[in-house]
N, C-alpha and C positions, 0 to 999 in steps of 0.2 A: 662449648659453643651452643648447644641444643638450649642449655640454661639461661644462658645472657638472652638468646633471643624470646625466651619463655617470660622472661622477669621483662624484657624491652615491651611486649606484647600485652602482660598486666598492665605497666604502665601507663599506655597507648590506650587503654581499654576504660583506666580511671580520669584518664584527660578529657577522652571523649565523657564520658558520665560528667566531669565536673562541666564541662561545657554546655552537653542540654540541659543540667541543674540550673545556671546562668543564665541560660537563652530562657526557658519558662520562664523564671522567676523575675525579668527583666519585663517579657510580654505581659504578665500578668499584672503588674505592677504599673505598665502602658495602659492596660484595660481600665484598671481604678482610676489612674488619673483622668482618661477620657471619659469617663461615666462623670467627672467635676465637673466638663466640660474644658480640658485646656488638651487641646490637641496639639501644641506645637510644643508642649512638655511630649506629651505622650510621643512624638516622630522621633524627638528626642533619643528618648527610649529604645524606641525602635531597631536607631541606627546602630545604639553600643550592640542592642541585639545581635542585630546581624551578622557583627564582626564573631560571635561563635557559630555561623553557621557552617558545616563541611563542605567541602569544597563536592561539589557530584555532579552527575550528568541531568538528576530530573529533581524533581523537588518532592520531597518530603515529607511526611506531616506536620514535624516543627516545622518548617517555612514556611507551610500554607497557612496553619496559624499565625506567624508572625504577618504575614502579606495580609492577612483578611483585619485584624487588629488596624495595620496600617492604612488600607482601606476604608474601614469606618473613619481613621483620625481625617484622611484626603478630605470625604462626606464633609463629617462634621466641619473642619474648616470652609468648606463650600471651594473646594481648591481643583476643579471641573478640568483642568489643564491636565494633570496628572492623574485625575478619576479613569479615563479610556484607557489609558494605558497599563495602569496597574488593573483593571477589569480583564484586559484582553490577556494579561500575563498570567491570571490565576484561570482562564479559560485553557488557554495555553497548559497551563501544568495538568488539567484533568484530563487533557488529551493524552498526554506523554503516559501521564499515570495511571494505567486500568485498574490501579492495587485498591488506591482511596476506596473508602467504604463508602456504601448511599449516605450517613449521615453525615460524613463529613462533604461530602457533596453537596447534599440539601444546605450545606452552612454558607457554602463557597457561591450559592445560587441563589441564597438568603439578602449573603451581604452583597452581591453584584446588582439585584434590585433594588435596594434600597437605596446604592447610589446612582443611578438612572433614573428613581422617583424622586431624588432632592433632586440632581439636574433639568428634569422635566419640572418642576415645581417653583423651581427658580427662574428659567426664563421660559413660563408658559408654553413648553415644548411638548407637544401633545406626540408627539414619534417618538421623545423619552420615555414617555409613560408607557407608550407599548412595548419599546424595546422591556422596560420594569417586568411587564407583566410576563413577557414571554420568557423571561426568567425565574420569575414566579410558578408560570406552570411545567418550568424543567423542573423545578424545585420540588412541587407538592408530587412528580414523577417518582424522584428518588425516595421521600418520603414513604411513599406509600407500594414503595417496595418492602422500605421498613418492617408495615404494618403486614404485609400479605406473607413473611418472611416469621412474625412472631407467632411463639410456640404457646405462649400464656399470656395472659389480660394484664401481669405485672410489664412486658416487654410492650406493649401497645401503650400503656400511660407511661413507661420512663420515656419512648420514642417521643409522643405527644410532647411530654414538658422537658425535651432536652433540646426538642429543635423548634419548640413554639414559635420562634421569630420568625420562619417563614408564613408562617398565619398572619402575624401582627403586620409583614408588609404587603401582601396579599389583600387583608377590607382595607389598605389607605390606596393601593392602586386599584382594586375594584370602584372603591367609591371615587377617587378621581375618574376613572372609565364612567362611569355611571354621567356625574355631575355634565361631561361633556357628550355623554351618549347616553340620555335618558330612555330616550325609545330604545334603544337593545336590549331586549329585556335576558337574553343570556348571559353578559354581566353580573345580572342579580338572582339569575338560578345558578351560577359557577358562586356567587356569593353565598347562596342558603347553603348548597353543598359543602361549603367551608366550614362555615358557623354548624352544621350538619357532625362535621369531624371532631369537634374538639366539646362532645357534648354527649353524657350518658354512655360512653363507650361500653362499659361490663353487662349494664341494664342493657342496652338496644341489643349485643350479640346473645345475651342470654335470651330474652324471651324471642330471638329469631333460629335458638338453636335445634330444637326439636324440630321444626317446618323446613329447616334449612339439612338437617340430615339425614331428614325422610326424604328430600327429593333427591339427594347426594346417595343414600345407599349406605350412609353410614352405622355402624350396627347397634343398637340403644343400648346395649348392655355398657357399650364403653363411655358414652354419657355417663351412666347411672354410676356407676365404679368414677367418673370424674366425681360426678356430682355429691358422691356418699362420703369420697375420699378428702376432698374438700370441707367437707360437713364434721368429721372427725378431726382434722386440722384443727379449725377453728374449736373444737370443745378440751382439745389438750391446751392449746394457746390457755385459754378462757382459765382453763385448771392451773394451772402456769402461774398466769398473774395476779388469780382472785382467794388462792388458799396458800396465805401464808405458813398453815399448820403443816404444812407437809416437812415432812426428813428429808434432810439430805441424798438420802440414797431412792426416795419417792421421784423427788426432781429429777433425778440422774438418771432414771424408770423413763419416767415420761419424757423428759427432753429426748433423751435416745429413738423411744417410739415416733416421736415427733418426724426426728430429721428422718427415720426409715418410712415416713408416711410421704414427706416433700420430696424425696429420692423418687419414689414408686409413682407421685404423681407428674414431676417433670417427666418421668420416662414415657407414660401412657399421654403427655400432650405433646411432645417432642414425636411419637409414634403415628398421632393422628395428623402431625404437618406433614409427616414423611408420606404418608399413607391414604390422605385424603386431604390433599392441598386445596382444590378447591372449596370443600366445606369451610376450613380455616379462613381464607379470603373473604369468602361471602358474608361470611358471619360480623366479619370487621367492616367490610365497604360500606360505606351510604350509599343510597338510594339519589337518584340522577330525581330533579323535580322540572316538573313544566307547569309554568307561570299558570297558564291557562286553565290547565286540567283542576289545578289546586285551587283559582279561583272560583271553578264550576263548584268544585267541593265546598267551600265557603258561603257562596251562593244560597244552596240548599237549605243552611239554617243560618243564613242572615248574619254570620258569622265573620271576625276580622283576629286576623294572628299580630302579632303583635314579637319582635323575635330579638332580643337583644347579645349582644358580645361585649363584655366588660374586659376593651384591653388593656394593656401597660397603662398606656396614656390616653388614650380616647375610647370612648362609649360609642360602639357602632348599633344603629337600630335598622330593623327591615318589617315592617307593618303592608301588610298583605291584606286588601278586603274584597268584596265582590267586583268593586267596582273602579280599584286605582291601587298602587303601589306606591310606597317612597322607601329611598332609601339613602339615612341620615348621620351624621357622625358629632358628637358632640365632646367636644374639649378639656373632659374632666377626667382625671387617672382613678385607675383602680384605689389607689389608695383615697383618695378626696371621696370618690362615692360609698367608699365601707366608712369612712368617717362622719359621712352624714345620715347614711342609714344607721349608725349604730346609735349618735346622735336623738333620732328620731325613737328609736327602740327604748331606750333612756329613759326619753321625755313622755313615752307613752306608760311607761311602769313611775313614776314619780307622784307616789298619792293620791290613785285613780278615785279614790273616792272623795276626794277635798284636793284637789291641786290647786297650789298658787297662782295667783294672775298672772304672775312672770312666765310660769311654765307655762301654761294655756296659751298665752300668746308666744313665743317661742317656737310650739309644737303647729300652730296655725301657720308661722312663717317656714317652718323647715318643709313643713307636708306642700306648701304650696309652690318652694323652692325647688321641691325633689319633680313632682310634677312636670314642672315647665322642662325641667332636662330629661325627666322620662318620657314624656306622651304630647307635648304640645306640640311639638312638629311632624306630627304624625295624627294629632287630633281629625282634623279635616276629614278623613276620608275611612272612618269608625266606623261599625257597625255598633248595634247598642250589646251587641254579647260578641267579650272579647276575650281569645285565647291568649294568654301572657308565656311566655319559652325565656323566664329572666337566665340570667349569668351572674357567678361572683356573690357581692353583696347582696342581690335583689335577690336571692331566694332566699332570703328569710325574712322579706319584706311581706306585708300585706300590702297588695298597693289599693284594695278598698279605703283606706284613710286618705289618699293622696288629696289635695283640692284643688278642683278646678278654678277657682277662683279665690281669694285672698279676702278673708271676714272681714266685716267690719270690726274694731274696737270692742271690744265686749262681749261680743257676740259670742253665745254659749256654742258649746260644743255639740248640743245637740239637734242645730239648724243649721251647721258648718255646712258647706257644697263641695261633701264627701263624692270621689269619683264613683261610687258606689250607686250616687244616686241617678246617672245616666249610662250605667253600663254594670249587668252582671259578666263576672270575674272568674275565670278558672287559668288552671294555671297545666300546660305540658314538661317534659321530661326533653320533648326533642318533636322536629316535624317528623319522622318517620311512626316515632311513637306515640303520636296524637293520632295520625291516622290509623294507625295499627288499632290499638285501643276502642275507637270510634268506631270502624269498620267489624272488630270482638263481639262491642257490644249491641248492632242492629244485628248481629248473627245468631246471638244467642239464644237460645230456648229457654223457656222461662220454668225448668222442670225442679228445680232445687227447692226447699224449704225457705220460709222464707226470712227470716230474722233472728239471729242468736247473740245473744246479750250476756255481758256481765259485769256487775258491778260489787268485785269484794270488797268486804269489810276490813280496818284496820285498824289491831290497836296498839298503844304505845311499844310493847316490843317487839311485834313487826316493822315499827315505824325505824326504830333505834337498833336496827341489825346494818344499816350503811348509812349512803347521803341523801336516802329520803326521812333522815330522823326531822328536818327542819321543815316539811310540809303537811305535816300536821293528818289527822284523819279527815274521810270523806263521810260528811252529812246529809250529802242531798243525791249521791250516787244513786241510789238503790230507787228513790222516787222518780228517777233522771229512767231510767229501764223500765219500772211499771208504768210510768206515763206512756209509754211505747206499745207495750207488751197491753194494754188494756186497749187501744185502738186495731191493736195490728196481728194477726197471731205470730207468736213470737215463742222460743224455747231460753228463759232466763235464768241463768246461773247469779245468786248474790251470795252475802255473806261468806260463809266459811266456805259454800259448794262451788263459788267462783275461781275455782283451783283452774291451776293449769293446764294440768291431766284432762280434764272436760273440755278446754280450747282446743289441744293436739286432737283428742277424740273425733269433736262435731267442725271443726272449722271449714274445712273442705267440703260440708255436707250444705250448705248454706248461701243463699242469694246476699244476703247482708247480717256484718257482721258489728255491733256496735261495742265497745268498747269503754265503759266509763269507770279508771282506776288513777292509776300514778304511773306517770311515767319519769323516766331520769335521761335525760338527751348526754351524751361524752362526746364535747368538740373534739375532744385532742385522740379518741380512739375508737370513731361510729360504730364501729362492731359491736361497742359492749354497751351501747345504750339499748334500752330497755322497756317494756313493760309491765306492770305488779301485777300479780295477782295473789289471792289469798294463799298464803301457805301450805303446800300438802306436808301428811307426817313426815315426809324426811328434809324436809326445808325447803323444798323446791317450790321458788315464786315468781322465776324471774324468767320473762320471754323475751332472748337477746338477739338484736339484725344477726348475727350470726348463725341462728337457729333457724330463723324464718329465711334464709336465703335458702334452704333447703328443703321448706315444706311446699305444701301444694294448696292454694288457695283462690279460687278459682273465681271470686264472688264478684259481685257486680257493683259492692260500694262497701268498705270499709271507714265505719268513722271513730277518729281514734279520739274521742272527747277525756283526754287527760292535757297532762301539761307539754311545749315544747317536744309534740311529736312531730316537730317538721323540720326542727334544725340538726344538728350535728356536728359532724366533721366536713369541711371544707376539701375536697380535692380537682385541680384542672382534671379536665375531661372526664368528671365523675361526679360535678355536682355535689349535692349534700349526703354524704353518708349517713344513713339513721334511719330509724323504724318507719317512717312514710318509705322511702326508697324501698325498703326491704319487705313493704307488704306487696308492692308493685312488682319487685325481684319475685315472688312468690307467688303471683297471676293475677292481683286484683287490679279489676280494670279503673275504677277510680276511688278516691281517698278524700276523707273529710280527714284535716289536721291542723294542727294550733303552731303558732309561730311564738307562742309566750304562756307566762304561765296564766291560767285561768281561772276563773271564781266557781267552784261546785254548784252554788245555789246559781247564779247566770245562766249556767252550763244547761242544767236541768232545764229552766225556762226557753233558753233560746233553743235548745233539742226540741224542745215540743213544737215549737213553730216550724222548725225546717221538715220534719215529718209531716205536719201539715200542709204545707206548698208540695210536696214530694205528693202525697193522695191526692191533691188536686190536677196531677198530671203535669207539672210542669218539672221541665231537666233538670239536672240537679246544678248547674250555676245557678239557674234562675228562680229555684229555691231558696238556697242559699242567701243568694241577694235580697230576698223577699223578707227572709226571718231578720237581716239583719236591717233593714228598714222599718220594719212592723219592732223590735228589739228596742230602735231607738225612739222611734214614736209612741211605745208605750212606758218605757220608762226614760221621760224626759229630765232628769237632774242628774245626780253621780253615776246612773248606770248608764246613759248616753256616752258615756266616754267610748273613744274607739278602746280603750282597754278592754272592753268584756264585751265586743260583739267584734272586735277587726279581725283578733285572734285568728277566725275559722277561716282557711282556705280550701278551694275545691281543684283537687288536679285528676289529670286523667280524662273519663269517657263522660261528655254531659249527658251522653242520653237517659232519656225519661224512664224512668222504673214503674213499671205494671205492680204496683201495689195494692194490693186486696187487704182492705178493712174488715173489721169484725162487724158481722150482720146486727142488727139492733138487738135481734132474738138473745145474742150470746152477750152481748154486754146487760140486756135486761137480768139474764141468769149470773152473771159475775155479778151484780150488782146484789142479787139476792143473795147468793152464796154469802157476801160480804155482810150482808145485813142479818145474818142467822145466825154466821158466827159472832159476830157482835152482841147477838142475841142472848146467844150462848153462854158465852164468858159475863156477862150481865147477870144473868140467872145464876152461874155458878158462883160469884162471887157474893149474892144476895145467900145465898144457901149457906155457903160459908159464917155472913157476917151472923145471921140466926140463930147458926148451930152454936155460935162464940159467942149469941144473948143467951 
């Protein structure tokens, strides 16, 4: 007896299994067809579904996926008859149900606004749209229980990118609110707070965690043991994937070590949520903004933000100036805008030194196209120095090439109406972290040394050790540093002494740090993109984002004049992973870097001119802007191209750098020194050639 009902029981157990196998794979299958658009296949679907649902008292997570599926197909058919009723029934189950998780909550609160925002948008129902909203802010409620609930920075972005849809209907009922309620300008500070969330998340909690656990009481040592333990992670990782020479039993070494490093650091972050929740919180939240205050902020230096969100299907913008606000949405998807900015990347590297007419004009239509969808409906109400906060594609955009206006036929490249020429350009991480930064840099004392440079040498078998065998050596580096170093006093590492041991050394020691080598950008793994430096004896040349999220560099302007130090790897709520991100992870308050790859000999020339607008006291946009204007006006044919002056972007703190020149007295005596030894080596060669008559 005991048997029969043991074997009836298995049974019963594989029924049910094969039954929610059925139910998924039916919903699932409802999902794809409705993403075609055929919702009346997809109810279809639905209904076979439903016939494996259990018979029970409350609903379940399979049905509330299937209900919520069914929901978007009601939506998308615009079928408003049965939209309230199936809203009110998955309202109804969350009651019943206290078990549901917040994400799945945030999903159920997701899809109930988005059908109250097609309702409201269908017949102009301005009480739909609130109803929308106020579903929207139960939603970003659950979420960001979520967020205050995560133990590590990996739990905060899977949250971010598993429930992003309540974001994406969140700016279209914000901006619907807006469009009919312009004057409220809470609306568009509940809007910045949004766009605020889904931006920089690991960078804004890191450089808020020190200030945030000092005033919490939290004890530095457990930082530091994060921070170290972290730091070792990442250089086994690194061992792992970059020496294939290692033994098998080497691997089986370190992988082991590994997993007992990620054990010990889950326990010490899991310790700190238990043990000091609110530090954890605070470090995650954003910052609440008032319109007003931010515009007095902007005010001060004449200044206009500029703030975009590249979502699924629309590009939402919010441009903030002294003097007026807008906030605008435009109708192009994430995919159409990486396709035109990549477009535009293309046609900018296409034989900058000879390009064909076809591409020249091409590049004049694309730039002037990107434009109108980036900044024209926001032009109006500019200042001439503008803060850019891009999203998605546009960070690896320079938007100094963009055109205001549309050339004439012919017309060279080097009289284009580059947006460049009515507005310098800098570029933020986030609104928190521009003001952060900004507020860094009028605080700080001006007590550090002030310039340390390098620029190693390389030859063919440094070159031919990875994938910078195909960029060949640098010829003008070293001239690109002493043009510096002979105006400014400067401590310069070149050739062989350009090692990296001397960076680790002085880096932290230093107001600005210049940088002129190789670098190697990894979309597909940001951590392991790179900087060169010349070889020390045991091979070591390589300074990887993973190294530098652990050092301490505290400078006031890093310029990283190599190739493609501003792109990377691509992650939601994280921006671009890559050696710009990971000098800012490491303290520097702002960053000179290239979006492509660059010309040595340009590089050299246009370094000399931003140094120079930089001693004349002006910020470093408005440097910036200046070299790259004086760049094109001095050389007006192949090197006008935006290729060898767009490249440079300025992100981070503009303020002006106190920089002190060399007094005439010491360049008269550098000049002598120069002329002696020249002197020198004249004489002794002359000695030579006599003794050999």
């Amino acid at each position: 007896m005991g048997a029969s009902l043991l074997k009836r029981s298995e049974e019963e157990c594989r029924l049910k299994e094969t039954c929610r196998l059925y139910l998924y794979a039916l919903v699932l299958k409802a999902e794809i067809v409705l993403s075609l658009g055929k919702a009346d296949e997809a109810l279809s679907l639905l209904r076979e579904a439903a016939t494996y649902l259990p018979a029970q008292s409350q609903v379940d997570m399979d049905e509330l996926y299937l209900r919520l599926v069914e929901l978007k197909a009601h939506t998308q058919n615009n079928d408003f008859s049965r939209l309230a009723a199936q809203c009110d029934y998955l309202l109804a189950a969350l009651d019943k149900n206290s078990a549901i998780d917040p994400g799945s909550v945030t999903q159920v609160y997701d899809g109930i606004a988005r059908a109250y925002l097609a309702r409201g948008l269908r017949h102009n129902s301005e009480e739909d749209i609130q109803r929308a909203d106020s579903y929207v802010q139960e939603g970003m409620r659950y979420w960001e229980q979520l967020i205050n609930t995560a133990s590590n920075q990996d739990d905060v972005r899977y949250s971010l990118q598993e429930y992003y849809g309540i974001f994406e209907v969140a700016f279209n009922v914000l901006y619907e609110l807006h469009q009919r309620q312009p004057q409220d300008t809470t609306v568009l500070a509940r809007a910045l707070r949004y766009f605020e969330s889904t931006k920089n998340l690991e960078l804004r909690s890191s450089l808020k965690r020190t200030k945030v656990a000092r005033q919490l009481g939290v004890p530095t040592h457990l930082l530091q043991r994060q921070q170290k333990w972290n730091q070792q992670i990442f250089i086994l990782r690194s061992t792992l994937d970059h020496h294939s020479s290692l033994s098998v039993t080497e691997r089986m070494a370190l992988a082991e070590e590994l997993n007992a490093l990620q054990t010990k650091l889950h326990q010490l972050e899991e310790a700190l949520l238990r043990d000091y929740p609110a530090y954890v919180k605070r470090i995650h939240r954003g910052e609440e903004y008032s319109l007003s205050t931010l515009q007095a902020q902007l005010g001060k230096e004449q200044q206009s933000i500029v703030y975009f969100l590249a979502a699924e299907e629309s590009l939402f913008t919010i441009a903030i100036s002294p003097t007026g606000q807008v906030f605008c949405r435009s109708r192009i998807s994430s995919d159409s805008l990486a396709d035109l900015v990549g477009e535009i990347r293309a046609l900018v590297d296409a034989h900058p030194y000879e390009p064909a007419p076809k591409t020249i004009a091409q590049l004049a239509q694309r730039n002037y196209q990107l434009y109108n969808i980036l900044l024209a409906a926001v032009d109006s109400i500019l200042t001439e120095r503008l803060v850019i906060i891009p999203d998605g594609p546009m960070e690896i955009l320079p938007f100094s090439l963009l055109l205001t206006k549309a050339p004439a036929p012919g017309q060279p490249p080097a009289t284009w109406p580059y947006l460049i020429r009515e507005h310098s350009i800098s570029y933020a991480y986030g609104l928190e972290l521009w003001l952060q930064q900004e507020r860094t840099a009028k605080d700080a004392a001006a007590v550090k040394s002030q310039i340390l440079a390098f620029a190693p040498s390389f030859n063919a078998s440094d070159l031919g050790r990875d994938s910078l065998r195909k960029v060949g050596v640098l010829a003008y580096n070293q001239d690109e540093v002493t043009s510096i170093a002979n105006r400014f006093p400067a401590q310069v590492f070149t050739a062989d002494e350009a090692h990296i041991n001397h960076f680790r050394t002085y880096a932290s020691d230093y107001s600005i740090l210049h940088l002129a080598t190789h670098a190697k950008a990894n979309t597909e793994v940001g951590e392991y993109s790179y900087l060169a430096f010349a070889p020390t004896d045991k091979g070591d040349y390589r300074l990887e984002v993973g190294e530098l999220y652990a050092m301490d560099i505290p400078a006031e302007l890093v310029v990283l004049s190599a190739c493609e130090t501003g792109i990377g790897e691509w992650q939601r709520g994280e921006g671009v992973i890559g050696l710009e991100r990971a000098f800012a992870f490491a303290g520097a308050e702002s960053l000179i870097t290239t979006y492509w790859r660059v010309s040595d000999r340009a590089s050299a020339d246009f370094m000399s001119g931003f140094y120079a607008f930089l001693a004349k006291g002006l910020s470093k946009d408005q440097a910036l802007r200046q070299a790259q204007l004086c760049f094109m006006e001095e050389h007006d044919k192949w090197l006008a191209h935006p290729f060898y002056w767009s490249a440079y972007v300025q992100k981070g703190s503009t303020a002006v750098l106190p920089l002190r020149q060399r007094s005439a007295w010491s360049l008269w005596v550098g000049a002598a020194v120069v002329l002696l030894l020249m002197a020198s080596w004249f004489y002794q060669r002359t000695q030579v050639f006599l003794h050999a008559s």
